[in-house]
C-alpha positions in Angstrom: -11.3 -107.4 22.5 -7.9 -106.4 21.0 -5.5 -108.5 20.4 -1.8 -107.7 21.0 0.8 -108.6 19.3 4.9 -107.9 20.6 7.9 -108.2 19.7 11.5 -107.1 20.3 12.7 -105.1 16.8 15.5 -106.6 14.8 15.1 -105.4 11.9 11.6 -103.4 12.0 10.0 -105.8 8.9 6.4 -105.5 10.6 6.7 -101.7 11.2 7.7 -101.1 7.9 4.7 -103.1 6.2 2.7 -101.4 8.8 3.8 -98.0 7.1 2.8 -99.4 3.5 -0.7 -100.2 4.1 -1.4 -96.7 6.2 0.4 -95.1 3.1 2.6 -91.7 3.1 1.3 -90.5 6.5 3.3 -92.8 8.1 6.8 -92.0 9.2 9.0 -94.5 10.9 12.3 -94.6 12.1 14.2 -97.5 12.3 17.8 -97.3 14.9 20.3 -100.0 15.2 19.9 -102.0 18.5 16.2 -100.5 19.4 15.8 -103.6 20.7 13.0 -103.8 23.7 10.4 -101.7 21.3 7.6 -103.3 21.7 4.3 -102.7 19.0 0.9 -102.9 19.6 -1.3 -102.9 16.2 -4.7 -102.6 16.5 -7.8 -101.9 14.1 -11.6 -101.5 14.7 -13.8 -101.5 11.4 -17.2 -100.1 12.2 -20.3 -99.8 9.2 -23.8 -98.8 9.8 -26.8 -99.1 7.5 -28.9 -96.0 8.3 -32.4 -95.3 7.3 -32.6 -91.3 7.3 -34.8 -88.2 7.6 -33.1 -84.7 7.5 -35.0 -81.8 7.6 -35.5 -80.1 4.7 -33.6 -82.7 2.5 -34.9 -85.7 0.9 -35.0 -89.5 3.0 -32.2 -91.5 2.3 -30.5 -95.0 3.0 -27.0 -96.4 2.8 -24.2 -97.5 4.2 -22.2 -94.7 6.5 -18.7 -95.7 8.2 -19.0 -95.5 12.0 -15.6 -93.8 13.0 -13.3 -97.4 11.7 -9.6 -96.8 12.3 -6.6 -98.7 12.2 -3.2 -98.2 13.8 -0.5 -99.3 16.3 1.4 -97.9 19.8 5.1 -98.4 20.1 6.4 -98.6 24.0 10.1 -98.5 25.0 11.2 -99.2 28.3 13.5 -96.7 29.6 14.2 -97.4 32.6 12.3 -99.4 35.7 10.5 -95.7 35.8 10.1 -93.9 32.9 8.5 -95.7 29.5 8.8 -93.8 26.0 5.8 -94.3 23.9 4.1 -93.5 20.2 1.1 -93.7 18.7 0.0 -92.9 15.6 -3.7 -94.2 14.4 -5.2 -93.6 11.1 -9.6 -93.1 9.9 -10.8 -95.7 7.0 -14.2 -94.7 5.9 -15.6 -97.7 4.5 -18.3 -96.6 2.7 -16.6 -94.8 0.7 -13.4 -96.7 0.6 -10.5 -93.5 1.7 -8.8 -93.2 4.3 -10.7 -89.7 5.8 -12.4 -89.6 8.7 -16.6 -89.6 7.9 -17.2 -86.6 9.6 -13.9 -84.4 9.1 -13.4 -85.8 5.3 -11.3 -82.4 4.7 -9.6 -81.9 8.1 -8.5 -85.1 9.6 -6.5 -88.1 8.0 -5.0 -89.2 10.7 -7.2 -89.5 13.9 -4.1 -89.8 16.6 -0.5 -89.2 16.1 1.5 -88.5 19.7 4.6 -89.2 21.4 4.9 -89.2 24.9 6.7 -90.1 28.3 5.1 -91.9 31.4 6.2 -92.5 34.9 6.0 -92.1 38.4 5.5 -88.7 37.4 2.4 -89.4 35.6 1.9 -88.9 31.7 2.9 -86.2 29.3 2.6 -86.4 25.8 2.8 -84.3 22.5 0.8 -84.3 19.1 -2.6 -85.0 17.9 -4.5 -87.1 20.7 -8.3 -87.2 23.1 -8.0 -84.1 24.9 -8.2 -84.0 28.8 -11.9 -82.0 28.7 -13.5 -84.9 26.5 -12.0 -87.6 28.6 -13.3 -86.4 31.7 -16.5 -84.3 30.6 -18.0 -85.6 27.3 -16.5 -89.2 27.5 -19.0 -91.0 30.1 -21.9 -90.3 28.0 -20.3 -91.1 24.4 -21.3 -94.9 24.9 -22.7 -95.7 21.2 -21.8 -97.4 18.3 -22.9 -95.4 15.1 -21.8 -92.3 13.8 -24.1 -90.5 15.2 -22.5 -91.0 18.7 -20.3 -88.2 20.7 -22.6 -84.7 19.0 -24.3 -83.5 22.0 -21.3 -81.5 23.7 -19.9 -78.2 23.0 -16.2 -79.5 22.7 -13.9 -81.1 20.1 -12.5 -84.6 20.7 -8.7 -84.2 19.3 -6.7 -81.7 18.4 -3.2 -81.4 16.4 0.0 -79.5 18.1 -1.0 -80.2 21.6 0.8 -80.7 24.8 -1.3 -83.0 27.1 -0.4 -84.1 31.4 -2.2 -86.4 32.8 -1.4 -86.9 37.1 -0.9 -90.0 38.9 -3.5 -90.5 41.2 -3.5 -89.2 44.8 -5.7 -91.1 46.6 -8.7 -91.2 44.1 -8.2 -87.3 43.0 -6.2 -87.0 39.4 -6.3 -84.1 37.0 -4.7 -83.5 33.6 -4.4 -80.5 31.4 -3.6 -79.5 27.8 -2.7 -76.5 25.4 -3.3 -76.9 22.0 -1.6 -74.4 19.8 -4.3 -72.4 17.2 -7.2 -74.8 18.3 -9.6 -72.7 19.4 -12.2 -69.9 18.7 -11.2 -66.7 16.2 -10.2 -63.5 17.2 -11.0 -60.2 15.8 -8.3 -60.6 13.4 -9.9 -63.8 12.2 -6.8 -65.9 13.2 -7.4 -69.3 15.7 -6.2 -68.5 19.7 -4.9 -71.4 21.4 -6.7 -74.0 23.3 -6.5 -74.2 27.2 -7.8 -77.0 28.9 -7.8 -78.9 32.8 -10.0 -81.3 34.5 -10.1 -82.6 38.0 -11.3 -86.1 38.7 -12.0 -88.2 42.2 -12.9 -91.4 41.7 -14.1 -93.8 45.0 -15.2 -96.7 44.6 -17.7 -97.2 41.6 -18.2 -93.5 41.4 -16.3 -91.0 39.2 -16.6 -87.4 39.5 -15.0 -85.0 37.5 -14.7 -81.4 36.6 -13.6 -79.1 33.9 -12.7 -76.1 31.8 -11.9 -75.7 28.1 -10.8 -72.5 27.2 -11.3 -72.0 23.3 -10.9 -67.5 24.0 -11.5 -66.4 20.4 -13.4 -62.8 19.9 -15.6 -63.6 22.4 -13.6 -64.7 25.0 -15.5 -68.2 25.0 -15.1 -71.0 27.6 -16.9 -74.0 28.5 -17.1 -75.5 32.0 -18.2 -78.7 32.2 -19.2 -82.0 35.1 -19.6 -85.1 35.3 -20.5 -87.9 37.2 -20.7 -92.0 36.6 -21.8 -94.5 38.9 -22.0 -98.6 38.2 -24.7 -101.0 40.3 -23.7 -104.5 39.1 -25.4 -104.7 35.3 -26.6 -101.1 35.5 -24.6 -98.2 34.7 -25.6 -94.3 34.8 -23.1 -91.5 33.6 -24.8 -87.7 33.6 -22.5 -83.9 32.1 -23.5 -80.5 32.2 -21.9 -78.0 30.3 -22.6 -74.3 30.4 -20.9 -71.5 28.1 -19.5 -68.5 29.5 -18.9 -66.0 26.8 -19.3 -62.4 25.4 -21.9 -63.5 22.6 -25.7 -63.3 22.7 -27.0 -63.6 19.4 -29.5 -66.4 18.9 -26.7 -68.8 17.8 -24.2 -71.9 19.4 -21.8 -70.5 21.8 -24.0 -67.6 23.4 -23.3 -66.9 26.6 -25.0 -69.0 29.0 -26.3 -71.9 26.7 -26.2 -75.2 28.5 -25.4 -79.1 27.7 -27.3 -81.4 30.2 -27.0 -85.2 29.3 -27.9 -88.5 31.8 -27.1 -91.5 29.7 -27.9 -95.6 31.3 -27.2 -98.9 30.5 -27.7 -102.7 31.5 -26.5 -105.4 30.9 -27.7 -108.6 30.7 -24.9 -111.7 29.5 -23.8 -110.5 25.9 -26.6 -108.0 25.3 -26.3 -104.2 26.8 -29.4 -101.6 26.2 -28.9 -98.0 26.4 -29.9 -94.9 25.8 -29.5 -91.0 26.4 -31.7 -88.0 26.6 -30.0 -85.0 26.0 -30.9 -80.8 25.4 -28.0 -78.7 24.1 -28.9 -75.0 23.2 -28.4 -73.8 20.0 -26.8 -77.9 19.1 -29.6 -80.0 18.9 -32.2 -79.0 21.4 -34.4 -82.2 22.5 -32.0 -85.0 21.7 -32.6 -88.9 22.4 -30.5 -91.5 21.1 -31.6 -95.4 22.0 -29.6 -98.3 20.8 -29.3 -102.1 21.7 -25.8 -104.1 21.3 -25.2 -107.4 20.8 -21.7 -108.5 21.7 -21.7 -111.8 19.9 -17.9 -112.9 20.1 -14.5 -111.1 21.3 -14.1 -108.0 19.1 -17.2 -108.8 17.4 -20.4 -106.7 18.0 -23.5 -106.3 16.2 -26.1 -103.0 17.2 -28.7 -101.5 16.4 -29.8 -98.1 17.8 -31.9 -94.8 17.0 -31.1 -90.7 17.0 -33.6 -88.3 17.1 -32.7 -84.4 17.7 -35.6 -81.3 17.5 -33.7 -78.7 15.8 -31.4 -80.6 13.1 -27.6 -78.7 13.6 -25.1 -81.5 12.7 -25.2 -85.1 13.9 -27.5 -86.2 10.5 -25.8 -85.7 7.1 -28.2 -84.1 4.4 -27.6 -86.7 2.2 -26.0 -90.1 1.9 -22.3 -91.2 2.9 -21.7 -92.4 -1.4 -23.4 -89.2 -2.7 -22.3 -85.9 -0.2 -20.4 -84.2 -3.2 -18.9 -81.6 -1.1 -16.0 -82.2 1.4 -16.8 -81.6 4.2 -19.7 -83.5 4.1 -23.2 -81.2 4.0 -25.6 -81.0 7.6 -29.0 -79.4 7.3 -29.2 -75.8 8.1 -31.7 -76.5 11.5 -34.7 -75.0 11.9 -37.0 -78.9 12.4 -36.3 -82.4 13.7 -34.0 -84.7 12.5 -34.3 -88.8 13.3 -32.2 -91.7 12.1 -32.4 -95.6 12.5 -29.3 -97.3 12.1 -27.7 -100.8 12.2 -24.5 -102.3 11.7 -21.4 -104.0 13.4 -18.4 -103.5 15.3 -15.0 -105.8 14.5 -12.0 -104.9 16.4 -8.7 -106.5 16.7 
């Protein structure tokens, strides 16, 4: 559980120290009488020990960071209906003691980083953030702890430069949508297209559905519809996506036209401990894919898991080697062609 922390700024001392420990990333402006800004830091430091065996590539154990981030949300209080709001969140990677994200070492130093406005009107919001199509699509299966959570979709989770609405809710139905500016596939000329995506969601009860389109374009004119569904029963929970690619390519490879996603993930819950799994077959990403894992939520913002990956054809959720000893940036995934497993524990400390 996180725990909040607010206060009205005059002058911005814990913003400002704030800015020193995330480093040069962080830009804050301080104005004279901002007072009614209220912050919101929060952290979440996440390790796993993983026993490995990549295709191809020797066995290996170590320590890998699980996606730990630190950070904080700003809100100001407009008026009794509009609230102004920031956010900007930064990756540690434990293991290796940087701030980089453990996946995107190269590409992403800072995991959210968004201004916004929110209302009767609903939300809209610009910068670097969750995109609508992984909220609504890939979201109600990506339930795990470990790194390896979140691979067996066809979309990206954030994107930089990108405008993002998200509807108040009519009676159950909402929907959202995004563009994100050179985020998607290549075109001919070898330069990024923009990113176009919207999702529709009803929600009744304990039952959310939702559907969805992300339009990446590139030379290939590539999109990727996607549903979903989740459903609660007391302890037990179910959540299930499909995703199928509509696209000009046929060649063997990820993104052919007509390759498909199908996921059904479950979990119980009994008192502090929650077992889950997922079985999952992504063409051309994976194949055969089961992840199992067990949590152990031992105090407020404290939980312990342990949990096992296993995909047939090994395309990218399994580093070649271990988190200290990668030696390329971005880190180095086996080139497919066999199975890949993992076992993996560690812990969860969020604040």
């Amino acid at each position: 559980m996180k725990t909040t922390m607010s206060w009205t700024l005059a002058p911005l001392s814990g913003a400002v120290a704030l800015a020193l420990i995330l480093g040069p990333n962080t830009v804050l402006a301080q104005q004279e009488g901002a007072g009614g800004v209220e912050f919101d830091f929060y952290g979440s430091l996440r390790l796993q020990y993983e026993a490995a065996s990549p295709k191809g590539e020797d066995s290996y154990d170590g320590f890998r960071d699980a996606y730990s981030r630190i950070g904080f949300n700003a809100n100001y209080e407009i008026n009794d209906n509009i609230s102004a709001f920031a956010q900007l969140e930064v990756p540690l990677d434990l293991a290796n003691g940087k701030i980089q994200d453990p996946f995107n070492t190269r590409d992403e130093d800072i995991r959210i980083g968004k201004i916004g406005l929110s209302g009767n009107f609903g939300t809209v919001a610009y910068g670097r953030d969750w995109l609508p199509y992984y909220n609504a699509i890939a979201f109600p299966v990506d339930m795990f702890y470990s790194f390896q959570s979140g691979f067996a979709t066809y979309t990206t989770f954030r994107e930089s430069n990108s405008v993002m609405y998200y509807s108040p809710d009519f009676n159950g139905f909402s929907f959202a949508a995004s563009h994100s500016a050179n985020a998607g596939y290549a075109d001919s000329s070898g330069s990024a297209d923009d990113r176009i995506q919207l999702t529709g969601t009803y929600s009744v009860g304990d039952t959310t559905l939702s559907v969805g389109v992300d339009d990446v374009d590139g030379a290939n004119n590539t999109r990727i519809w996607g549903l979903s569904a989740m459903h609660t029963m007391g302890p037990l929970s179910l959540a299930a996506k499909v995703e199928y690619i509509d696209s000009d390519q046929d060649i063997g490879a990820f993104g052919d036209d007509g390759d498909v996603a199908a996921n059904i993930y479950a979990a119980y819950t009994m008192g502090q401990h929650v077992f889950h799994g997922t079985y999952a077959n992504v063409d051309n990403y994976g194949e055969d894919v089961y992840h199992l894992g067990y949590a152990f939520n031992w105090m407020d913002g404290l939980t312990l898991f342990a949990e096992y990956y296993y995909e047939e054809e090994a395309t990218g959720a399994i580093p070649a080697v271990k988190a200290r000893d990668s030696g390329t940036d971005p880190i180095p995934f086996p080139s497919g062609g066999g199975s890949n497993n993992v076992f993996m524990v560690g812990v969860h400390y969020s604040f």
